[in-house]
C-alpha positions in Angstrom: 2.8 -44.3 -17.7 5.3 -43.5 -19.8 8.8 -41.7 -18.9 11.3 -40.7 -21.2 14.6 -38.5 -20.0 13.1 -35.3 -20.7 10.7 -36.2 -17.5 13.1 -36.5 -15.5 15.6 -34.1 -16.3 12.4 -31.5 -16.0 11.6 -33.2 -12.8 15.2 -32.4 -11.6 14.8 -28.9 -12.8 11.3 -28.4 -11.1 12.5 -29.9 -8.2 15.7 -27.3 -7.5 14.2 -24.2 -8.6 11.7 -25.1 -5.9 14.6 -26.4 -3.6 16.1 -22.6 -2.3 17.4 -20.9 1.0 14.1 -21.4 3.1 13.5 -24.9 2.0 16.6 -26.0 3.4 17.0 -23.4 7.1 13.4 -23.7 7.6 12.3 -27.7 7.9 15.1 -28.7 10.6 14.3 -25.6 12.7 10.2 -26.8 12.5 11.3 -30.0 13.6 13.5 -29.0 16.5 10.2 -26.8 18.1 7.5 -29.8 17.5 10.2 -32.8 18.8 8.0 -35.6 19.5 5.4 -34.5 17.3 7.2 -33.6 14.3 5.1 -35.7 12.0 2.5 -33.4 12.7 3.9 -30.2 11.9 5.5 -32.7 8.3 1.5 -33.2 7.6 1.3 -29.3 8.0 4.4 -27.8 5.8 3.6 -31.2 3.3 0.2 -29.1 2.9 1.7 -25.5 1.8 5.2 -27.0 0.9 4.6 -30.0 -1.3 0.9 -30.3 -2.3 -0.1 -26.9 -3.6 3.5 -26.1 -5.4 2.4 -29.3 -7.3 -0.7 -28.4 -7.8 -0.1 -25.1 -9.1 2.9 -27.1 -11.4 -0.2 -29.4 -12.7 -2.1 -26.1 -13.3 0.4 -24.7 -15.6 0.3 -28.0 -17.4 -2.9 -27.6 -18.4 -3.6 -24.2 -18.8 0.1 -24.5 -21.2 0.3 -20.4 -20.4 1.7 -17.6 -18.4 0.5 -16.4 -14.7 -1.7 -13.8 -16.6 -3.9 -17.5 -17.5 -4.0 -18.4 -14.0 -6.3 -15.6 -12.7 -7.8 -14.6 -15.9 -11.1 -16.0 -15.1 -11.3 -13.3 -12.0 -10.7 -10.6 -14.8 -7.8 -9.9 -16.9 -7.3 -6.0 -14.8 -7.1 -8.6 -11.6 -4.5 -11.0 -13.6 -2.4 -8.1 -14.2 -2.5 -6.6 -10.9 -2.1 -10.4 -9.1 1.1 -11.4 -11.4 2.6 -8.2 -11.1 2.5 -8.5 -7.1 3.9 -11.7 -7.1 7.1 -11.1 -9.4 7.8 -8.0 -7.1 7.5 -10.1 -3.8 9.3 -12.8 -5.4 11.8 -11.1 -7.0 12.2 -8.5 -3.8 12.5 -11.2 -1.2 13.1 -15.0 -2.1 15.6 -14.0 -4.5 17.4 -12.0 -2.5 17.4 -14.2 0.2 19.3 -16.8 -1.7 22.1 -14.7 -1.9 22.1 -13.6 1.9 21.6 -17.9 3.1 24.9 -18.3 0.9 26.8 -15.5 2.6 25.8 -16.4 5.9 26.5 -20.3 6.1 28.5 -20.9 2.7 30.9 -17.5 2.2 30.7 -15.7 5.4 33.4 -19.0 8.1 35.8 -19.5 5.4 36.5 -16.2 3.2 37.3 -12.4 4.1 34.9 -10.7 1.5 31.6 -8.7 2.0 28.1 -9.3 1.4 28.2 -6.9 -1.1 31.1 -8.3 -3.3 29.6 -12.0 -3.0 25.5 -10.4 -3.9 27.7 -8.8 -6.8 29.6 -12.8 -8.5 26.9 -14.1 -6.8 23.8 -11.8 -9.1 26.3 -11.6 -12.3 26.5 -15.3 -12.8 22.7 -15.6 -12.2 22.2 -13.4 -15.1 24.5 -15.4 -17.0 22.1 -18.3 -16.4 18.8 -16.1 -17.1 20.1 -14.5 -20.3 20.9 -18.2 -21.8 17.8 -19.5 -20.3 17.4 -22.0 -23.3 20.4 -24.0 -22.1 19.3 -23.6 -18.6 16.8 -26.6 -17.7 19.1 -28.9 -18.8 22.1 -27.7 -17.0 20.2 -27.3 -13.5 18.1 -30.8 -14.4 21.3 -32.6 -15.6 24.3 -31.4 -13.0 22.9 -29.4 -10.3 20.1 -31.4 -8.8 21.4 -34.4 -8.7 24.4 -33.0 -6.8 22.1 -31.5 -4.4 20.2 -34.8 -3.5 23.2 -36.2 -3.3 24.4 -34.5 -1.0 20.9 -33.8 1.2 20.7 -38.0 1.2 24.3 -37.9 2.7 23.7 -35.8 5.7 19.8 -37.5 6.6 21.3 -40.9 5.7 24.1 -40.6 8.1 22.0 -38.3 10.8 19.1 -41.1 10.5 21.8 -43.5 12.9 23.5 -40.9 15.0 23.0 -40.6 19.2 20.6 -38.3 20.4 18.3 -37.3 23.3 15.1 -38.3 23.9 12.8 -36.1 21.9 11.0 -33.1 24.1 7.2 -32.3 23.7 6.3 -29.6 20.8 6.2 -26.3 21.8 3.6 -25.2 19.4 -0.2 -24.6 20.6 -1.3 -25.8 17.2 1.4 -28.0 15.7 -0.5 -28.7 12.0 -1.1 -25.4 11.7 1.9 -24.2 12.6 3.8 -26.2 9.4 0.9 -24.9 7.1 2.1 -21.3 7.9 6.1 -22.5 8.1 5.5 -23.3 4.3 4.5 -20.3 3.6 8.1 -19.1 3.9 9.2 -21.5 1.7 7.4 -19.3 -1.2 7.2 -22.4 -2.9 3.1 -21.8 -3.8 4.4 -18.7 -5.2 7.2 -20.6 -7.0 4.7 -23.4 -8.2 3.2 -20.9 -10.0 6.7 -18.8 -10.9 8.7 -21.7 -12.2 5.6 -23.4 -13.7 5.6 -21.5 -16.4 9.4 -21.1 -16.6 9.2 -24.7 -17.3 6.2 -24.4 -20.1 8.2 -22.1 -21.9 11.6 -24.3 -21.8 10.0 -27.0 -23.0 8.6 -24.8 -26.0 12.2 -23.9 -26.6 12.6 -28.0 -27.3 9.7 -27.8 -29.9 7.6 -30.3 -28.1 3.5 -30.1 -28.4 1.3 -29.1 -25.6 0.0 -32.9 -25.6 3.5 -33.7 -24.9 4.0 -31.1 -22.4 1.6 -32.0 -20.7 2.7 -35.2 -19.7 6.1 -33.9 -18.8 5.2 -31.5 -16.4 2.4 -33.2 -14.9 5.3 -36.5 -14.1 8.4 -34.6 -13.8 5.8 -32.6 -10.6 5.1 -36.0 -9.3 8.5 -36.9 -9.0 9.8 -33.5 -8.2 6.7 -33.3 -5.0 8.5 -36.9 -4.0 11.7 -35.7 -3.5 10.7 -32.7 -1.6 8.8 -35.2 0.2 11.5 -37.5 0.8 13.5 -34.2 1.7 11.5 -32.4 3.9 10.6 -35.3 5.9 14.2 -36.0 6.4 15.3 -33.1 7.2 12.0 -32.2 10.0 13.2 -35.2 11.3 16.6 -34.7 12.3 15.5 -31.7 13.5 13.8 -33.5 15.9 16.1 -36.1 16.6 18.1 -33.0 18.1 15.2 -31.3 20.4 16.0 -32.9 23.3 20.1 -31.2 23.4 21.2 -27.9 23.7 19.4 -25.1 23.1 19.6 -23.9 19.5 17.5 -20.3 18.8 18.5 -19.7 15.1 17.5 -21.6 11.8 20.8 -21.6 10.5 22.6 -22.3 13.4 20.8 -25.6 13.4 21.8 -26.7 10.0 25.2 -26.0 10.3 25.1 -28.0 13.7 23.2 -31.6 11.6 25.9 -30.9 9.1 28.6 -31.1 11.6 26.8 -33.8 13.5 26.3 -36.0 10.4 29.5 -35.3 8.1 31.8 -34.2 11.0 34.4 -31.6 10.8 34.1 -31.6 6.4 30.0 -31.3 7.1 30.2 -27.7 7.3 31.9 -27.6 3.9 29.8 -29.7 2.5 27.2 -27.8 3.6 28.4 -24.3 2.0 28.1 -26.6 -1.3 24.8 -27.5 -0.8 23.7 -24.4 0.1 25.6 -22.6 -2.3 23.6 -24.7 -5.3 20.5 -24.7 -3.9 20.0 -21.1 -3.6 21.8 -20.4 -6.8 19.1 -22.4 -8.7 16.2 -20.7 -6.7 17.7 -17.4 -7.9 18.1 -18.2 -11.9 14.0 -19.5 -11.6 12.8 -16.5 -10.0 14.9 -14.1 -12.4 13.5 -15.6 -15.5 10.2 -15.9 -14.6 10.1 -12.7 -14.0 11.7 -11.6 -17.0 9.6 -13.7 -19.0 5.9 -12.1 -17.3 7.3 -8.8 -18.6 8.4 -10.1 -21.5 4.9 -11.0 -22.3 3.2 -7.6 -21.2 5.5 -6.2 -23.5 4.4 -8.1 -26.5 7.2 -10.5 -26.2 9.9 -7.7 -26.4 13.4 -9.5 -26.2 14.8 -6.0 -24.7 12.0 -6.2 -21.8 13.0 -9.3 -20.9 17.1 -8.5 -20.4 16.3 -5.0 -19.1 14.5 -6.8 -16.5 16.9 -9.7 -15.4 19.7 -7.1 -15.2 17.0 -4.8 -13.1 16.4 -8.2 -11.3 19.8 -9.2 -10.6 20.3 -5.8 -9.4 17.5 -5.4 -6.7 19.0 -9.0 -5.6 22.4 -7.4 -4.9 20.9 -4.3 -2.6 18.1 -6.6 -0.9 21.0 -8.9 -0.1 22.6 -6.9 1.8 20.0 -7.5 4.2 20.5 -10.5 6.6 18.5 -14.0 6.4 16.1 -13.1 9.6 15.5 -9.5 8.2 14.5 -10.6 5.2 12.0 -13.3 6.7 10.2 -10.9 9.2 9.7 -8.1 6.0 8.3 -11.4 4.0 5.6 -12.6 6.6 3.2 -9.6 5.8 3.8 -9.8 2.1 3.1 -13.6 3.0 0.0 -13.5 4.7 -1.7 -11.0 1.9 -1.0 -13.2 -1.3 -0.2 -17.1 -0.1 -4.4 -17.2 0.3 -5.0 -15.9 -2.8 -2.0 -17.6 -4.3 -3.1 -21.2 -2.7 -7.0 -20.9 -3.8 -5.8 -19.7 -7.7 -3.6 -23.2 -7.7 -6.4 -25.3 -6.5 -9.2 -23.7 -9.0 -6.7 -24.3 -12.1 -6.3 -27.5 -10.9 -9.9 -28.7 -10.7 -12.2 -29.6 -13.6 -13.6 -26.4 -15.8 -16.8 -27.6 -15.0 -16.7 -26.7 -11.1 -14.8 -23.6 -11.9 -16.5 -21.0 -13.9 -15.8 -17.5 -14.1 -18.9 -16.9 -11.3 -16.7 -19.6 -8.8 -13.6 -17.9 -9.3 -14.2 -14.5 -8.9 -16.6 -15.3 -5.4 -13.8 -17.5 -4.0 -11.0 -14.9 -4.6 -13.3 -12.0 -3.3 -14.3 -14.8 -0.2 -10.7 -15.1 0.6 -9.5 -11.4 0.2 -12.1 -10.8 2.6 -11.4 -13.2 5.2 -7.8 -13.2 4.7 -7.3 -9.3 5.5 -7.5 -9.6 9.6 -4.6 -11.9 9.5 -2.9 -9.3 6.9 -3.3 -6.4 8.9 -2.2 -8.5 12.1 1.0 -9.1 10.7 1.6 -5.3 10.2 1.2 -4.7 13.9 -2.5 -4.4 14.2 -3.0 -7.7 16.3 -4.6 -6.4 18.8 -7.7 -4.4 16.7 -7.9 -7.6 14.8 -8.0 -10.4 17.6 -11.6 -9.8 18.4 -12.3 -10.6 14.1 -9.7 -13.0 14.4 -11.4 -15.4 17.2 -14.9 -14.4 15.4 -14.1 -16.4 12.3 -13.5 -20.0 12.7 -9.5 -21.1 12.3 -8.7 -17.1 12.1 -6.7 -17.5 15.7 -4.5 -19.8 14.0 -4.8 -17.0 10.3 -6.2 -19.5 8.4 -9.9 -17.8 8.7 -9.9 -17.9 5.1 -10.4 -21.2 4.8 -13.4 -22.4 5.0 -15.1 -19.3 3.7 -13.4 -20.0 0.9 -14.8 -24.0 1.0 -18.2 -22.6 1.2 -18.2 -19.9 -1.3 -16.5 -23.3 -3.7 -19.4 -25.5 -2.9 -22.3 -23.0 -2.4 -21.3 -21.4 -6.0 -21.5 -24.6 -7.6 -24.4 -25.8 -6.0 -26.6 -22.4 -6.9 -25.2 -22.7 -10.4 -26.4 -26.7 -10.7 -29.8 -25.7 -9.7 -29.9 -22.8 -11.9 -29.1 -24.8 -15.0 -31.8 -27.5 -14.2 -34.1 -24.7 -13.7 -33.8 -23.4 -17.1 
């Protein structure tokens, strides 16, 4: 398999647009509530934080398109209506949230200046970025990543041979399930698809052909799922490692603490830097994927496309104003509605045409609407009319009742559309 330094510099690119603010507050904290079992909840959040961003990165690869591609076999109204959803979560909640995580553990102990004056730099220089988005992969893929992992291999390196407690029991009822749903905050399904085509349209920028595309996305998301891998393991680790001490009740309380713990009294520092590039990154791929979906509605209007990473970069200044926990609980509902549909788009584009035909899409996005809406309207407050649906359908206790519905309608589609066709 042949690599040349374009794989890997899109590799590093892929690898910290999808590397933000939850991917690095939320892992230790998982680890530090499953403590002897963290492996389990790593098979978990490897499921909805590693897997299906990959998949959806291996989608874009072949499809060679926009998000309007990845749901056009449901119907193009639905495509429309899908990718317009997920720029406004994504751009109404991850991006801001970058921008909060850096005020909080990077800006927040060592300078006297607001939220609002760091959102400002913070949004303005993103923009910068976005609005010179041709130069962009190479700058994130050449110098920021590799600072990041750096720096990330540092602090579990070092924590890896530190003193610690015995490990205490999880305190999770269902551990695997409760890291599929932890990935969900990571938004990095939604990113797969986001940044995915970010990255198709880079690479156009470089004049390669799709063939050649093709091959560097589909390696440079292998190597970018390792290093998440590698990552995220790490990290649910050490959170483990530090179960059995003192009580810890916030996410990024904990990380600040392993920083401390690995680097000593310069940890926390490093750890503003970390987080400060990490987020940043997160930001610039949100911003111009957004700005390139309207760009494309708007018949690949230049003007749409800066109006909307200035409109961007302003909704990341006011929604940042909001802190790191605030923005998490307003995410979860948004979560629960479009991660299902999200996750089973990713795995159709990813699976031969010949097992997804327009019939199999449009069932198995209608199946998981359907079975997906109790655990939707639970997380709006209605728990309690939807526990009776909720234990009803099988995994819906644990809001995965979409599931297997959605299995079924996969196989059952396929299967009535085989015998059709020898039928006839």
């Amino acid at each position: 398999m042949r690599m040349t330094k374009q794989t890997f510099i899109t590799a590093f690119a892929l690898f910290s647009l999808f590397f933000g603010a939850g991917n690095l507050i939320l892992p230790p904290f998982l680890g530090y509530n499953a403590g002897s079992s963290w492996w389990l909840v790593l098979l978990g959040f490897i499921v909805s934080a590693v897997v299906i961003p990959i998949l959806a990165i291996y989608g874009h690869a072949r499809l060679q398109g926009t998000m309007l591609d990845f749901a056009k076999k449901v119907s193009p109204l639905f495509a429309l209506l899908y990718g317009i959803i997920v720029y406004a979560i994504s751009i109404a909640l991850p991006a801001p949230r970058t921008a909060s995580v850096t005020y909080e553990m990077a800006i927040q102990p060592y300078f006297d200046i607001s939220s609002l004056t760091l959102s400002s730099l913070y949004f303005i220089l993103v923009l910068v970025f976005v609005l010179n988005r041709s130069k962009m992969m190479d700058i994130v893929g050449k110098y920021l990543t590799p600072a990041i992992l750096i720096i990330l291999a540092i602090v579990i390196g070092v924590g890896l041979f530190g003193e610690y407690e015995p490990m205490r029991a999880s305190i999770f009822d269902n551990t695997i399930t409760s890291g599929i749903l932890e990935g969900y905050q990571t938004f990095d399904a939604i990113g797969g698809v986001v940044v995915g085509g970010v990255i198709v349209i880079s690479l156009g920028f470089k004049n390669s052909t799709p063939t050649e595309n093709k091959r560097i996305i589909t390696q440079g998301g292998i190597i970018a799922g390792l290093g998440l891998l590698f990552i995220y393991g790490g990290l649910i680790y050490l959170g483990a490692l530090r179960s059995g001490g003192a009580e810890v009740t916030d996410r990024t309380a904990l990380l600040s603490m392993l920083s401390v713990d690995t680097l000593g009294a310069v940890g926390s520092r490093v750890l503003a830097v970390l987080v400060s590039l990490a987020c940043f990154t997160t930001a610039v791929g949100i911003v111009t994927g957004t700005s390139d979906f309207v760009k494309g509605i708007f018949n690949n209007s230049q003007l749409a496309y800066n109006i909307t990473a200035v409109l961007g970069c302003v909704l990341g200044v006011v929604m940042g104003q909001l802190d790191v926990m605030s923005i998490i609980a307003v995410a979860v509902p948004a979560l629960m509605f479009i991660y299902p549909i999200t996750i089973v788009l990713i795995i159709l584009n990813a699976l031969p045409d010949k097992w997804t035909t327009v019939l199999v899409f449009r069932s198995v996005v209608i199946a998981t609407i359907l079975f997906s809406a109790p655990d939707f309207w639970a997380s709006l407050g209605f728990s309690e009319q939807m526990k009776g649906i909720q234990e009803f359908i099988p995994l819906g206790t644990v809001s995965l009742g979409w599931l297997l519905p959605a299995v079924i309608t996969l196989i059952a589609v396929n299967v009535f559309t085989l015998s059709r066709k020898r039928t006839t």
